[in-house]
N, C-alpha and C positions, 0 to 999 in steps of 0.2 A: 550344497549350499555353503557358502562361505561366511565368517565372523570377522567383522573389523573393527578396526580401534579406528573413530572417527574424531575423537576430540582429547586431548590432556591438556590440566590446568593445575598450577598450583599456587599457593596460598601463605603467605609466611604468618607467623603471630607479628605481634607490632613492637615487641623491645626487639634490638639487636645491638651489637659489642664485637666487635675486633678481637682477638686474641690479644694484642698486646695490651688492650684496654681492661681485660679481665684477670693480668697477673698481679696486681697490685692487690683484688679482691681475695686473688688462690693462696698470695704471701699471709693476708689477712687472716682466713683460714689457715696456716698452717702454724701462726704463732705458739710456740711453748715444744715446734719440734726441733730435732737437730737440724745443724745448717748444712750438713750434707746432702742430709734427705728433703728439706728443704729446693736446696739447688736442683738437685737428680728431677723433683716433682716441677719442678719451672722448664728444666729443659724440656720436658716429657710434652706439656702442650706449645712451647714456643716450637720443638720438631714435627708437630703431630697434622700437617700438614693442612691446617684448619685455620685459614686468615681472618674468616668471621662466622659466626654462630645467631642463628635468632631463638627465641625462647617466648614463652609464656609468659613468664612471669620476667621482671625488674631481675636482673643478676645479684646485685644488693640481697634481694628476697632469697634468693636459690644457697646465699650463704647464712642465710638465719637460722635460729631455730622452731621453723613451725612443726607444725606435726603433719604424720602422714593423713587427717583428716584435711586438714587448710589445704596440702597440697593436690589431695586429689580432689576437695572442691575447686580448683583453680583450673585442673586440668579437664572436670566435667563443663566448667562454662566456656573456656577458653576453648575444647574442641569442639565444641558446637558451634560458635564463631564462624571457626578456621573453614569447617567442614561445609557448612551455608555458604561462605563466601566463594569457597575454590570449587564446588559443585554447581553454583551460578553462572560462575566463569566457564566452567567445559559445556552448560548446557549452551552456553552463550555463544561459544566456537563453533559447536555441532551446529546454530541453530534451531534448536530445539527449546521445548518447554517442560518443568517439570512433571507433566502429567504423560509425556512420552516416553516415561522410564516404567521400565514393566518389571523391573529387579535389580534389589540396591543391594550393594554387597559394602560395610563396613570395617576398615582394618584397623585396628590400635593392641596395644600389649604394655602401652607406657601409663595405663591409670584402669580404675574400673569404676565402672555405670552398668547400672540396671534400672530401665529399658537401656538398652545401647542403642548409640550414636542415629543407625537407622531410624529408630521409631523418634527421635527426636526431630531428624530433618524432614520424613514423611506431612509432621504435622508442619512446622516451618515455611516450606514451600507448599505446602497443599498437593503433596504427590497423589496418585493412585488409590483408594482405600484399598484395592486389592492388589497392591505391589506384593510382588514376593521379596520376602528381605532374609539376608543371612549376616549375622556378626561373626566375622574371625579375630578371634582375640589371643591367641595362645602361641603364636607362627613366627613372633619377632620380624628379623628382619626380612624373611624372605617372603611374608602375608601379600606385602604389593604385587608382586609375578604370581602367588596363591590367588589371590581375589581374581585376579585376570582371567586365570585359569579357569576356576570353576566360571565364573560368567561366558568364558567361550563355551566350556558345554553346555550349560542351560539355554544360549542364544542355537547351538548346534541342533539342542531338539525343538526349539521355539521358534520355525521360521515368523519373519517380518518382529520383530520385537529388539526391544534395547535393554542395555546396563548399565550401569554403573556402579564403580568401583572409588572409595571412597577411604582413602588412609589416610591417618590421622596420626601425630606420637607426638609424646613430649617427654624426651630421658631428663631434660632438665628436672623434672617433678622427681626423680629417682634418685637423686642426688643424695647421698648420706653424710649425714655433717660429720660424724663422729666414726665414721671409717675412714681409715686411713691406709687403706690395703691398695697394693698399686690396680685392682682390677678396679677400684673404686677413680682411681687416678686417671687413669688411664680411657674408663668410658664418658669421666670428665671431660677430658681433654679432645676427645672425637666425634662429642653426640652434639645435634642439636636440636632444635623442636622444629618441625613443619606439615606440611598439610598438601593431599594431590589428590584431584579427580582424575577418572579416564570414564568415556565414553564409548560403549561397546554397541552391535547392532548386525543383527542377520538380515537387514534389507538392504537386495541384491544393488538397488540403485544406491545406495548413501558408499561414499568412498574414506579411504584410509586403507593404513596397512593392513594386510589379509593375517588371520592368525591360522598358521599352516600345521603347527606340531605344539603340542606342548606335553610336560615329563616331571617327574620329581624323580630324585636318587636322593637316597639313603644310607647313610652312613652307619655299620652296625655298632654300638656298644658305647655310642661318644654323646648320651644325653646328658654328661656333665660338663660338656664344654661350653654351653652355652645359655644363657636363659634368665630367671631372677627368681632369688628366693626373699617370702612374703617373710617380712620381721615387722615387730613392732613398727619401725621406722619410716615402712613402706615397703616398695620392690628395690631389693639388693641385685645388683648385676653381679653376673657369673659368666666368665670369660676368661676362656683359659688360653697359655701364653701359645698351646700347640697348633689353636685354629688356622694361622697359615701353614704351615707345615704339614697339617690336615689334609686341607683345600687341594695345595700342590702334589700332594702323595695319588690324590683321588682322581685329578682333573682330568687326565686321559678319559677315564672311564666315564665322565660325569658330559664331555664334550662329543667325543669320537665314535658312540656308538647309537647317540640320539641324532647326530647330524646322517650318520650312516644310514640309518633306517629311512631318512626321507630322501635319500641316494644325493648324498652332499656330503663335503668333506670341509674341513675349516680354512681351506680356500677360495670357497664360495662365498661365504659372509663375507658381505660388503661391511656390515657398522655393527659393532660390538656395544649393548646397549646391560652395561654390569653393574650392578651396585658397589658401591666402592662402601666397603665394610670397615678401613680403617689404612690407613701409611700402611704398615705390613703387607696386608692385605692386598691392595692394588698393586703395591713392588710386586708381590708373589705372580699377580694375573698377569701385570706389564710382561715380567722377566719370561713366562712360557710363551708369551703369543710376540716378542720382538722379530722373532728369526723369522714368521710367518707374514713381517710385515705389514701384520694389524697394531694397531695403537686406541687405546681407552682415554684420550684426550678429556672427552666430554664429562666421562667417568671422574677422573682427577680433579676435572674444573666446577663439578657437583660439591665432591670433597671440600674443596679449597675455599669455595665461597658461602656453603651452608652446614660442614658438618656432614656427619650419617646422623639422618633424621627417622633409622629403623628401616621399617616396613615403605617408609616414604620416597628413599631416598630414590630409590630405581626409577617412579615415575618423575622425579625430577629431570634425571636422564633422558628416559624417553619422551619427555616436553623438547628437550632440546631437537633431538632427531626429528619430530614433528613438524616442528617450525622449518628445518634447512629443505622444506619440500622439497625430496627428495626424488630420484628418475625411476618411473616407471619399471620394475623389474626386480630394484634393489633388494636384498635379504640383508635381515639383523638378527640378532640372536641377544632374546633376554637372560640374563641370569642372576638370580639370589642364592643368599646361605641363608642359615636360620636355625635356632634352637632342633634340636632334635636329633643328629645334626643332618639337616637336608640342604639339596640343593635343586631350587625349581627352574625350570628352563621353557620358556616359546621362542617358537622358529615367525621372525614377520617375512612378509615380501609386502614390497609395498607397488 
């Protein structure tokens, strides 16, 4: 019995700002520092290869001083929005109706709510009473390929049923006024806030890519590279400068031996469908897969026009792959990092 991805949809919030429209706000904020470090912090987002950003809240607001109570009420109402609107749209692609979801799988790591996200959209749309729901909340960026994930097993023992997969983030809300550390800089300068359904399903007739393989690897002893520590303030991001360097030390292992088991080697992927985690980050993935010929175009053009949106940003990606209906046969290969430090991986054919 086979699991496909029949629908992705995504959802932006409703401000949005250019990068060069936001450095006049970041000069704002840095009043009272040196003009060195001033300069070093303008080049930081004018290089960070992020032309526009959307967000939750007014940019103005993300440099004030509220509190991490105002901001995480902002980001409880604002993903419920986001989350209704973009899970509307993928039922609407699938043609499907809310009540045809037999398991919602929720992802965010950028605010906290209790109930989560799911029990709020359940009653919103009038899903299921007996949907099964799961919130992943602790996964960062790699949650969106996680959610996928676990939804392809639960569809794998659940012939004829469907999923979905529901991420949500807003690092704007993370934002620390009163840090000034470059990891504060610097996940300034590369986050942005957005929103993605996918639409999963074990009935044999409904078509989409097939999900063939999927995998986590783990990285021993590097739960400091990644993640956010709770302060007064809110969530303090924590990202350390060695994550690509990481990444590229690992990547063999993390590529060449999951593609292997399904008797494929990385000259079979057709479409490389990768989260693009930051400028570093995708230079690191570009620079090993050049010589092979493959290219993360789509990946960059994610980057470039919305930021890393987290957990989100991958299904942005695979909306695009979606859309270029693509030829019968094709294989892509997803992949995230994330807090812990892991990296999850699904093999599609479509």
């Amino acid at each position: 019995m086979s699991v496909k991805i029949t629908a992705v949809a995504k959802q932006l919030p409703k401000y949005a700002r250019a990068t060069k429209d936001i450095l006049p706000l970041v000069e704002f904020w840095l009043e009272g520092q040196e003009e060195r470090f001033k300069r070093k912090v303008l080049k930081i987002f004018e290089n960070a290869a992020v032309d526009k950003r959307y967000s939750i809240m007014d940019p103005e607001d993300v440099f004030l001083k509220t509190s991490f109570e105002e901001k995480n009420d902002i980001y409880i109402k604002e993903s419920i929005k986001l989350a209704e609107q973009s899970l509307t749209k993928a039922l609407d692609k699938a043609q499907l109706k809310a009540t045809d979801i037999d398991y919602i799988i929720t992802v965010s790591c950028t605010g906290i709510m209790i109930p989560s996200l799911d029990a709020y959209l359940i009653n919103s749309l009038k899903m299921k009473q007996d949907i099964v729901r799961l919130p992943v909340t602790e996964m960062g960026c790699a949650a969106g390929v996680s959610g996928i994930l676990y939804a392809k097993n639960f569809l794998k023992a659940n012939p004829n049923k469907r999923a979905a997969v529901v991420a949500v983030e807003a690092p704007t809300a993370t934002f620390q006024l009163d840090d000034y550390s470059m990891v504060n800089v610097v996940s300034a300068a590369i986050f942005g806030d957005g929103c993605a359904s996918v639409i999963l399903s074990s009935y044999e007739e409904e078509s989409g890519p097939e999900i063939k393989a999927e995998g986590m690897y783990h990285f021993f002893d590097t739960e400091h590279m990644m993640g956010f520590k709770l302060r007064n303030t809110g969530l303090q991001m924590v990202l350390d400068q060695s994550v690509p360097e990481t990444i590229a030390t690992h990547f063999p292992k993390i590529i060449h031996p999951f593609l292997a088991q399904n008797g494929l080697s990385i000259k079979d992927i057709d479409h490389l469908v990768f989260h693009p985690g930051g400028k570093k980050i995708v230079q690191t993935v570009e620079d090993l897969f050049e010589d092979l010929g493959k290219n993360i175009n789509d990946t960059k053009d994610v980057l470039r026009l919305y930021g890393n949106m987290s957990s989100a940003t991958v299904l942005y990606v695979l909306e695009r792959f979606m859309d270029k209906n693509l030829p019968k046969g094709d294989t892509g290969l997803m992949l995230s990092f994330g807090p812990g430090f892991s990296a999850q991986r699904i093999l599609l054919e479509w």
